[in-house]
Chimera marker file (.cmm) of the C-alpha trace (Angstrom):
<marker_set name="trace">
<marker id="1" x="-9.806" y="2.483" z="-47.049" r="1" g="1" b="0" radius="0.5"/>
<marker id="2" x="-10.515" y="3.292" z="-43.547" r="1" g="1" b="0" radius="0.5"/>
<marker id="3" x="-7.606" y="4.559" z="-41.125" r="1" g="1" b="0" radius="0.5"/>
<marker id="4" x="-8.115" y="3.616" z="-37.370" r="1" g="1" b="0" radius="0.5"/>
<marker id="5" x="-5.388" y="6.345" z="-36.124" r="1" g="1" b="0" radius="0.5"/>
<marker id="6" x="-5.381" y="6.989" z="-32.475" r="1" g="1" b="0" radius="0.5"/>
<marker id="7" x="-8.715" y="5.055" z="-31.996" r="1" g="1" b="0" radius="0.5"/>
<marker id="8" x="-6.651" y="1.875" z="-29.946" r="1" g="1" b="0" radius="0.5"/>
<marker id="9" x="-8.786" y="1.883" z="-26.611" r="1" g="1" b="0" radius="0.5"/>
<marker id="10" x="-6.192" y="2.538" z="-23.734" r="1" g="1" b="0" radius="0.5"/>
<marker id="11" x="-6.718" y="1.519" z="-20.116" r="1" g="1" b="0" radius="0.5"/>
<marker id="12" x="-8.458" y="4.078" z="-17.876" r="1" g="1" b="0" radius="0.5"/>
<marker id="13" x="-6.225" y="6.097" z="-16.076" r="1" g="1" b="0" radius="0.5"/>
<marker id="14" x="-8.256" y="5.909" z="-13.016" r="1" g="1" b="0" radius="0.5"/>
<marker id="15" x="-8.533" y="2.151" z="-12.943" r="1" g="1" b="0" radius="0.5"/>
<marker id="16" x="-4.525" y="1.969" z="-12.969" r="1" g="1" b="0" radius="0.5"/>
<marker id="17" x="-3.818" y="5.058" z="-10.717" r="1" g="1" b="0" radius="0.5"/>
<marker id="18" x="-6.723" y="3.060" z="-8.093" r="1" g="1" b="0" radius="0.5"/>
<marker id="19" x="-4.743" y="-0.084" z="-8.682" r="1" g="1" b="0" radius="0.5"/>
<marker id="20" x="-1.313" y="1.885" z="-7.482" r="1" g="1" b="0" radius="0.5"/>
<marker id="21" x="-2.770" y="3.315" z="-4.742" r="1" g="1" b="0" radius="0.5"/>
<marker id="22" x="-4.641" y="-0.278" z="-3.694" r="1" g="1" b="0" radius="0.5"/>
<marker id="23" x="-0.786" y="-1.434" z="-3.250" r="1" g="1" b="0" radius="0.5"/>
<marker id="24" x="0.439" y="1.766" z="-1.819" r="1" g="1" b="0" radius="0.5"/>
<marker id="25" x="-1.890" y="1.284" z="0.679" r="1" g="1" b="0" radius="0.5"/>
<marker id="26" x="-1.373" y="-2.361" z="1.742" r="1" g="1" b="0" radius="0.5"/>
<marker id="27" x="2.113" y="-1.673" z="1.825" r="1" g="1" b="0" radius="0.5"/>
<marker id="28" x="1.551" y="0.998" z="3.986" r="1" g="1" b="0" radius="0.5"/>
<marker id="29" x="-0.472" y="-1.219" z="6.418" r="1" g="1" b="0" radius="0.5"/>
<marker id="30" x="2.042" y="-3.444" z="6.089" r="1" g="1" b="0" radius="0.5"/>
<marker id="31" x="4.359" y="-1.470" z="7.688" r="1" g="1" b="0" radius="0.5"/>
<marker id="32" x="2.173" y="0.193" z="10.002" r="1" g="1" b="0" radius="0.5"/>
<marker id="33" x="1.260" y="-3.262" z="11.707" r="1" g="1" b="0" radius="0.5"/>
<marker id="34" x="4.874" y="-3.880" z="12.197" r="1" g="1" b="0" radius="0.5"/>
<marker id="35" x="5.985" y="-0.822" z="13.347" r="1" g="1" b="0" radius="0.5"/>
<marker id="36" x="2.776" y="-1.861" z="15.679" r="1" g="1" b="0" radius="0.5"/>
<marker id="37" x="3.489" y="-4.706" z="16.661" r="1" g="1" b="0" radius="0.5"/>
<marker id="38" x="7.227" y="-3.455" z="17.419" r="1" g="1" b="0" radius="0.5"/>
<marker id="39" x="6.452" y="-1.292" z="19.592" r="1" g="1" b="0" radius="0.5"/>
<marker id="40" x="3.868" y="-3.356" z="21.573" r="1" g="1" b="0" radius="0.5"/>
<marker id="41" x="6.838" y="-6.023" z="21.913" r="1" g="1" b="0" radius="0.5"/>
<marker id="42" x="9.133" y="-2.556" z="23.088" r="1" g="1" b="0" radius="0.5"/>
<marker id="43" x="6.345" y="-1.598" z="25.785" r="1" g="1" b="0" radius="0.5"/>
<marker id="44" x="5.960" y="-5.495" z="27.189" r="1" g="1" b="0" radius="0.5"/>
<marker id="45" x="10.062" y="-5.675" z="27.527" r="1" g="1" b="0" radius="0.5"/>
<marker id="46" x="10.088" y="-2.475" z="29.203" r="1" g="1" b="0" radius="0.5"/>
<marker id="47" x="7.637" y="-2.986" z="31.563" r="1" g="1" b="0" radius="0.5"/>
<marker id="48" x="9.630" y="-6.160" z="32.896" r="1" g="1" b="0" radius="0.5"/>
<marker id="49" x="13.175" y="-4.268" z="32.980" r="1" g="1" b="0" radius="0.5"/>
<marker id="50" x="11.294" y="-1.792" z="35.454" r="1" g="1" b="0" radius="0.5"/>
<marker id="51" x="9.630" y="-4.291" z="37.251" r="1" g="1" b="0" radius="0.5"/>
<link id1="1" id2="2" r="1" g="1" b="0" radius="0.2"/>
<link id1="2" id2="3" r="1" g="1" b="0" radius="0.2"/>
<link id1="3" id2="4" r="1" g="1" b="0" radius="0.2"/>
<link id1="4" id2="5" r="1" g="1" b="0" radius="0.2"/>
<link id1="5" id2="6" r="1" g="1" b="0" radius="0.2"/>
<link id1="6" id2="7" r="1" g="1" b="0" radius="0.2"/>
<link id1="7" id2="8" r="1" g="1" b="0" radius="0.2"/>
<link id1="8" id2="9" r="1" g="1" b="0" radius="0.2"/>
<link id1="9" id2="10" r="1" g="1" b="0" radius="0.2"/>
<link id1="10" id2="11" r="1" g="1" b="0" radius="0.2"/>
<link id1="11" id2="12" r="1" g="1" b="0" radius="0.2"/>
<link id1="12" id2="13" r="1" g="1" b="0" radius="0.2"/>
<link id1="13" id2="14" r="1" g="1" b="0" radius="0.2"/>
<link id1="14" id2="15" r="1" g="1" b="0" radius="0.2"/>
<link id1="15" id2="16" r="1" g="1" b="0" radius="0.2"/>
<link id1="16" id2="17" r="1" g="1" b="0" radius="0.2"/>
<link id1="17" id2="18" r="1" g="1" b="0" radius="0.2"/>
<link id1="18" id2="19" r="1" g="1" b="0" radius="0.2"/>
<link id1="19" id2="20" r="1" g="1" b="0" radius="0.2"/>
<link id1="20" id2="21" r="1" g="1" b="0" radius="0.2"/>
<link id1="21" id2="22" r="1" g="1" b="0" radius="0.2"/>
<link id1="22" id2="23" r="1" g="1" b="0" radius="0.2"/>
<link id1="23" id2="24" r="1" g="1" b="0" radius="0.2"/>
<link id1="24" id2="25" r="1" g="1" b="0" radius="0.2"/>
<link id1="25" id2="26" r="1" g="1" b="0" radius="0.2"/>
<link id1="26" id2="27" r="1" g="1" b="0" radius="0.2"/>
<link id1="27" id2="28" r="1" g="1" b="0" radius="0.2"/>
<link id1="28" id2="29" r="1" g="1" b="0" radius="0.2"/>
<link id1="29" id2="30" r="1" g="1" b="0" radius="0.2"/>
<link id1="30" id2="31" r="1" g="1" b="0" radius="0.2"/>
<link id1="31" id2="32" r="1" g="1" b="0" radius="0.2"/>
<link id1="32" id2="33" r="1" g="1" b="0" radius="0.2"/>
<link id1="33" id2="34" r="1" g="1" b="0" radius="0.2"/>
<link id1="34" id2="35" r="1" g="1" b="0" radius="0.2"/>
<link id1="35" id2="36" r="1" g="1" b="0" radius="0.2"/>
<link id1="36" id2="37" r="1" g="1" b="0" radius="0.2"/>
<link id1="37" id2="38" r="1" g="1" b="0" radius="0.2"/>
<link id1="38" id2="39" r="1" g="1" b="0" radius="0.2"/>
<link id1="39" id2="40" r="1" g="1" b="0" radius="0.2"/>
<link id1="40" id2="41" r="1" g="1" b="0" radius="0.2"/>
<link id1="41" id2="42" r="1" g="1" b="0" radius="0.2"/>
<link id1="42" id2="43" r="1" g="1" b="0" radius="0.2"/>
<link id1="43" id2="44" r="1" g="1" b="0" radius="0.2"/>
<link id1="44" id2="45" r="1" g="1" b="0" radius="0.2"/>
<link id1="45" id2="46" r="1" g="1" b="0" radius="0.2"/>
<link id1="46" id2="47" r="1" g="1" b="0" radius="0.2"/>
<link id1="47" id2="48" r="1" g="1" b="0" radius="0.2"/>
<link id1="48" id2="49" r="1" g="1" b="0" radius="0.2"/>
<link id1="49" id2="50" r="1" g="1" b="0" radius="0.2"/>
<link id1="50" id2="51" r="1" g="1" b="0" radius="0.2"/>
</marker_set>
């Protein structure tokens, strides 16, 4: 009888670790747009006030 010990084929580490960063990263832009977008709205409010 044959033993299959260790042989059960795991996911790549790379294709999970590219998958975390893929969502790290849109996160990240996520945030980035509306810290963006915050501070354009900031700068238009401002510019009124001084007006």
């Amino acid at each position: 009888m044959e033993q299959k010990s260790g042989n059960t084929p795991k996911p790549k580490p790379a294709q999970t670790r590219e998958e975390r960063l893929k969502a790290a990263l849109k996160a990240n832009m996520g945030r980035r747009k509306a810290q963006a977008k915050a501070r354009a709205a900031d700068r238009g409010t401002d510019n009124k006030e001084k007006e």
